[in-house]
C-alpha positions in Angstrom: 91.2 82.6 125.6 91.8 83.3 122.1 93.4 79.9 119.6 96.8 81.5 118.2 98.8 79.8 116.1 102.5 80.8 114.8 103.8 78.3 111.8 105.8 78.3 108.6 104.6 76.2 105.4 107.6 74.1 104.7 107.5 72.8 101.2 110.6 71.7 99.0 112.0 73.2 96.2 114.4 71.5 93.5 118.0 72.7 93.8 118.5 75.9 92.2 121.9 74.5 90.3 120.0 71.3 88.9 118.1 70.5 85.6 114.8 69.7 86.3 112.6 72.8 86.4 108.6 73.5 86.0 107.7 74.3 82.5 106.8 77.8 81.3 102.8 78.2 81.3 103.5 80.9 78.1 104.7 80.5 74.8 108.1 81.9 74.2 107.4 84.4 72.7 105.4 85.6 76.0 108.6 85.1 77.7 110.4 88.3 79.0 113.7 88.8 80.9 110.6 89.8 83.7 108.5 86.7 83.6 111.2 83.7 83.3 112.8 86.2 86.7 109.5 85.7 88.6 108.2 82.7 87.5 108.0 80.0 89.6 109.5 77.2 88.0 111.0 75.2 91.3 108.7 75.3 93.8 107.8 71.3 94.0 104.9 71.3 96.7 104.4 74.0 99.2 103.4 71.9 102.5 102.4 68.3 104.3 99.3 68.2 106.3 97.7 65.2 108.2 93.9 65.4 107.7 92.7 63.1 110.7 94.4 59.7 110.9 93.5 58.4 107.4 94.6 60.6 105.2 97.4 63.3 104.0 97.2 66.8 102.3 99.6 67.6 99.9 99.7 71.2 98.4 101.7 71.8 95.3 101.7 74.2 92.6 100.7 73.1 88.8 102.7 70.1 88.6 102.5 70.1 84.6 105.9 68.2 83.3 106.8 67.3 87.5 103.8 65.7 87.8 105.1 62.0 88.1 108.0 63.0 89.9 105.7 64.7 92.5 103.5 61.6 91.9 106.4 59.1 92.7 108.3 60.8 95.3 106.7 60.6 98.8 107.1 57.4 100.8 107.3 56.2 104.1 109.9 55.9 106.5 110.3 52.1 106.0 110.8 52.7 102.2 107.3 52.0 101.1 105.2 54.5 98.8 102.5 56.7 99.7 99.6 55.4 98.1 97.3 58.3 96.2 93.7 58.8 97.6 92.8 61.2 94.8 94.2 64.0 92.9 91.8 67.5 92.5 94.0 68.8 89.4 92.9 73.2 89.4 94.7 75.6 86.7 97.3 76.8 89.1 97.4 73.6 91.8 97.6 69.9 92.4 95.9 68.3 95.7 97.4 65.4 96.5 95.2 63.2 98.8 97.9 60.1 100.1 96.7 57.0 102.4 98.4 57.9 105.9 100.6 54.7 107.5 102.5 55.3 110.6 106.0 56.9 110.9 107.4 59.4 108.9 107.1 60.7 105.6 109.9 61.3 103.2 110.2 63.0 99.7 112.8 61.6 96.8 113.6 62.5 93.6 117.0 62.4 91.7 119.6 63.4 94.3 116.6 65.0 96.4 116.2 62.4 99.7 114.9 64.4 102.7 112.0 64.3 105.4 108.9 65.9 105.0 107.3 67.7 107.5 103.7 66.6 108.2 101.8 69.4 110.3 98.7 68.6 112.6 95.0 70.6 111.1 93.6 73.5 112.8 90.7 72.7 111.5 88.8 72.5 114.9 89.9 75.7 116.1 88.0 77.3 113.4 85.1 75.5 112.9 81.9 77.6 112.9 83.8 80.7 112.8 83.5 83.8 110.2 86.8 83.5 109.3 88.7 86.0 106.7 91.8 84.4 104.6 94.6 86.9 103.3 98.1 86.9 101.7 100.4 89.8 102.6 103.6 91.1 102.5 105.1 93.9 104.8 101.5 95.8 104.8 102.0 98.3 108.0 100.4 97.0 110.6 98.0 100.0 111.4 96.4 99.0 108.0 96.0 95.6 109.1 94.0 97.0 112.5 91.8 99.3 110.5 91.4 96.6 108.0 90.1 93.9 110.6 88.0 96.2 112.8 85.7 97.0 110.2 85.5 93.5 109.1 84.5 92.8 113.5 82.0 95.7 113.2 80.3 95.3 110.2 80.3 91.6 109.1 80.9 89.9 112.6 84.3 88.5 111.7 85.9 86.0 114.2 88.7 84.3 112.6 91.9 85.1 110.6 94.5 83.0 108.3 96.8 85.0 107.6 99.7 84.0 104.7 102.4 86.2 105.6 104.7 85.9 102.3 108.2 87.2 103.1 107.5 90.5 105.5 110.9 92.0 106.8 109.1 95.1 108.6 107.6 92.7 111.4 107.7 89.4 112.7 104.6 87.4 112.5 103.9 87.5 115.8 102.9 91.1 115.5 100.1 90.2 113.1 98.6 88.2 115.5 99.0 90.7 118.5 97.4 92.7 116.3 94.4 90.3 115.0 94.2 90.0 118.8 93.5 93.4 119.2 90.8 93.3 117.0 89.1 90.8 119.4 89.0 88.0 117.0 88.5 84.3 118.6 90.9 82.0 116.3 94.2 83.5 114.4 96.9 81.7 112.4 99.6 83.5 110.7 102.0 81.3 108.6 105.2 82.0 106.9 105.2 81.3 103.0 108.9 81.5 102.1 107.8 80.9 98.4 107.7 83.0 95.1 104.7 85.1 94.6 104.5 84.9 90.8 103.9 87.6 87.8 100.8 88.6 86.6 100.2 87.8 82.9 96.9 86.9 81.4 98.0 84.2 78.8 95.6 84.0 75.5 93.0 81.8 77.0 92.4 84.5 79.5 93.8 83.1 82.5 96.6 84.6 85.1 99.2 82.9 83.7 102.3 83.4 86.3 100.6 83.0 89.4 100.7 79.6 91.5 101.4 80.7 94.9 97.9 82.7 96.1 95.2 80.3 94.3 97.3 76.9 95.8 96.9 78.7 99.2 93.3 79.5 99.1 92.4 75.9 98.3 94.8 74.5 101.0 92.3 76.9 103.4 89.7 75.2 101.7 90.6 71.7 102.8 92.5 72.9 106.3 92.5 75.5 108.4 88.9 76.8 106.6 87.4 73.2 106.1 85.2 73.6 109.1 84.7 77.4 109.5 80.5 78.6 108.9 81.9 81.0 106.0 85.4 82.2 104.5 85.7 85.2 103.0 89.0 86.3 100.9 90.0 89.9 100.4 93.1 91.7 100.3 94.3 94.6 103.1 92.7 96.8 100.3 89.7 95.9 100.0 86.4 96.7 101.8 82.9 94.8 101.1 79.7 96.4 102.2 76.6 94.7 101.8 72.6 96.1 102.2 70.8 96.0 104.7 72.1 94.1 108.0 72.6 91.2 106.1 77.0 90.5 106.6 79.1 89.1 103.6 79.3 85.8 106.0 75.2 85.2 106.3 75.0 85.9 102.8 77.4 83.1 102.2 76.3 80.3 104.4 72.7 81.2 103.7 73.0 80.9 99.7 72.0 76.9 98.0 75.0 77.1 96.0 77.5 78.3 99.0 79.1 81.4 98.2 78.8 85.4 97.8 80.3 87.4 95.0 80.7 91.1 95.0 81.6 92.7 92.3 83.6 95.9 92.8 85.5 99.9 92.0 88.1 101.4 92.6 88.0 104.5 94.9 90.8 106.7 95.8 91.8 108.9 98.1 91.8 113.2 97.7 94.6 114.0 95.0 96.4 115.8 97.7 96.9 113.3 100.0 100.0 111.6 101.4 100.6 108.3 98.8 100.5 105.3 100.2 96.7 105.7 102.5 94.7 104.0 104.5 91.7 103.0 103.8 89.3 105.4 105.2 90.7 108.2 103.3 89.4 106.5 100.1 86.6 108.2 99.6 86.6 109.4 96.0 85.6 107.4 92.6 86.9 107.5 89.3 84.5 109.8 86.7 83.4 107.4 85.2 83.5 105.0 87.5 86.2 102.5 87.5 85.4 98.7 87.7 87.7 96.2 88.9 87.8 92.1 89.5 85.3 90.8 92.2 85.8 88.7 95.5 83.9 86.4 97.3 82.7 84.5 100.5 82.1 81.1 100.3 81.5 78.1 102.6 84.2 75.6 102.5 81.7 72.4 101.7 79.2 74.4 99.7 78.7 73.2 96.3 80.8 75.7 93.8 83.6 75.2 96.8 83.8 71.6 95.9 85.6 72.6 92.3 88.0 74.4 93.4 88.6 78.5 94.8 90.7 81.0 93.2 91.4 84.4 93.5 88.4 85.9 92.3 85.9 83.2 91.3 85.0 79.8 92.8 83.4 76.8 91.0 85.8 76.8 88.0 83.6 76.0 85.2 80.4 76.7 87.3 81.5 80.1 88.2 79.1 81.3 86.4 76.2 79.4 89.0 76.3 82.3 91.1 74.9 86.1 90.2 76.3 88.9 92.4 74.9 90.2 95.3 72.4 92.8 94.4 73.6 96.2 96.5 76.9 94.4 97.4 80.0 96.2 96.2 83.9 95.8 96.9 85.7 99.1 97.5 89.2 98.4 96.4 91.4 101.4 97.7 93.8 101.9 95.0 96.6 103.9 97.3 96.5 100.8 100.1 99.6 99.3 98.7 103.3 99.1 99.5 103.5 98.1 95.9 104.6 94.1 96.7 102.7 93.2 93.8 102.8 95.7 91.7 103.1 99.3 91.7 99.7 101.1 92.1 99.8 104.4 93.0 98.2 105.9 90.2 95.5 108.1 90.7 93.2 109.5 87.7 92.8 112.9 86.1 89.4 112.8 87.1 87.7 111.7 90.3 85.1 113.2 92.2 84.4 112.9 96.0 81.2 110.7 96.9 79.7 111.6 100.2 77.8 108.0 100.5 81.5 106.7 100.5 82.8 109.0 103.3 79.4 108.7 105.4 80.2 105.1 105.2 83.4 104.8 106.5 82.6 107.7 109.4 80.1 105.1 110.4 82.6 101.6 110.4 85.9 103.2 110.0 85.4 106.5 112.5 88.7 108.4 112.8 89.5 111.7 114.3 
């Protein structure tokens, strides 16, 4: 029997008609109409977790100027306050380690008084498991099959956390029918009622408007993932092939410092083809050929992991530990998007077909 797990993230935000908000990461004058919309500026913490019987996780986003509000605000039932373990402070998320007592915990702040919900880890059902993290939002579901059957055929994946953010074209419990269908061993799919973000790289380089994605991968990294043999992150877009028979997971757990990086292209399906595609019909490459951000596969307690994951690097400021797999490559299918993030379905002028690609997904993606 197959672990299967159903559950929403329940966080706390501060009321929508109060003061208090999260400071702007850009300058004013990097502040559009579009940003200050999108921004997520009242999100407080985005979930509770009891790590064993010692200890609590606390997830938040970038506290910045709510930090000692965030600080100050948990407690116990009997009034007493949660005392902090340790703080792992990352440019888009706050981990709040508290000392677990008995009884409930509560959150107050200003007029806010309320429980907290304090879920049970998962840890165990993943542990030793090639287990694949994702966020998504209302990707059909037939991508998501295609998706995770090559990911069973040609890196042995077993596992799946899936962060469903906001679909309305499917309940969650058809992602894990269909994860189940794949013939994976563990799934979890859990509903994150929170604001993605907007993507803009701030002066210092860094993706200024995003909180939500980064603050998920490292509460995989210290739950649901803390015990898995290797976790890889990729998006319903994006394919990894490695040399050899070497998968993205062995790779991972085998390497001193812990992790894989691929670097990657964009491919795209023919010109004439019906907009949005599946993956398999992505068989064409930009002339020249177009670059785009890498991924990665890391084990949770490997030594980058320990400072922190993000979208595309882990390690922080010893990203740069790590070279990229020699042979590796990330196909990122430009017209695999319903356009949740951003809108995408642009193909270029030029592109030419490459029959490596198509022979390689004939051989792990075979389609009538």
């Amino acid at each position: 029997m197959s672990f299967v797990l159903i559950d929403r993230l329940e966080g706390l935000s501060l009321p929508a008609d109060g003061p208090l908000r999260r400071d702007p990461i850009v300058p004013p004058e990097q502040q559009s109409a579009d940003y200050l919309a999108r921004y997520d500026d009242r999100t407080l913490f985005y979930d509770a977790v009891a790590l064993g019987p010692k200890h609590v996780l606390v997830t938040a986003p970038a506290a910045f100027n709510l930090w000692d509000g965030l600080r100050r605000g948990f407690s116990w039932e009997d009034g007493s306050p949660a005392r902090l373990f340790s703080r792992q402070r990352l440019p888009a998320t706050e981990l709040l380690t508290f000392r677990r007592r008995p009884g409930a915990l509560r959150f107050r702040l200003g007029q806010i008084d309320r429980p907290v919900r304090l879920r049970e880890s998962p840890a165990a059902e993943f542990a030793g498991l090639n287990t694949l993290v994702t966020l998504s939002r209302d990707n059909p579901l037939p991508w998501i099959r295609e998706w995770l059957d090559f990911y069973v055929r040609a890196h042995g994946l077993e596992a799946l956390v899936f962060f469903d953010n906001g679909s309305e074209a499917y309940p969650p419990e058809a992602i894990a029918e269909t994860a189940l269908a794949a013939g994976l061993k563990a799934v979890a799919v859990y509903q994150v009622p929170f604001p993605y973000g907007i993507t803009l790289r701030s002066p210092d380089g860094r993706r200024s408007g995003i909180l939500l994605q980064p603050s998920l991968l490292n509460l995989m990294r210290r739950d649901m993932g803390a015990q898995a043999r290797a976790v890889l992150n990729v998006d319903i877009d994006e394919i990894i092939r490695t040399p050899g028979d070497r998968s993205i997971f062995d790779l991972a757990s085998e390497s001193w410092h812990g992790m894989a990086k691929v670097h990657g292209s964009w491919v795209y399906p023919d010109p004439e083809a019906e907009l949005p595609a599946p993956q398999h019909l992505h068989v064409r490459r930009a002339i020249p050929n177009a670059r785009c951000n890498q991924k990665w596969c890391a084990r949770p307690n490997g030594l980058l992991s320990r400072f922190g994951w993000s979208v595309h690097f882990i390690g922080e400021r010893l990203k740069s530990v790590a070279h990229a797999v020699p042979g590796a490559e990330l196909l990122h299918c430009r017209a695999t998007t319903t356009g949740w993030k951003d809108t995408r379905h642009r193909i270029p002028e030029e592109t030419a077909a490459d029959p490596d690609l198509a022979d390689y997904f004939r051989t792990w993606l075979p389609h009538d």
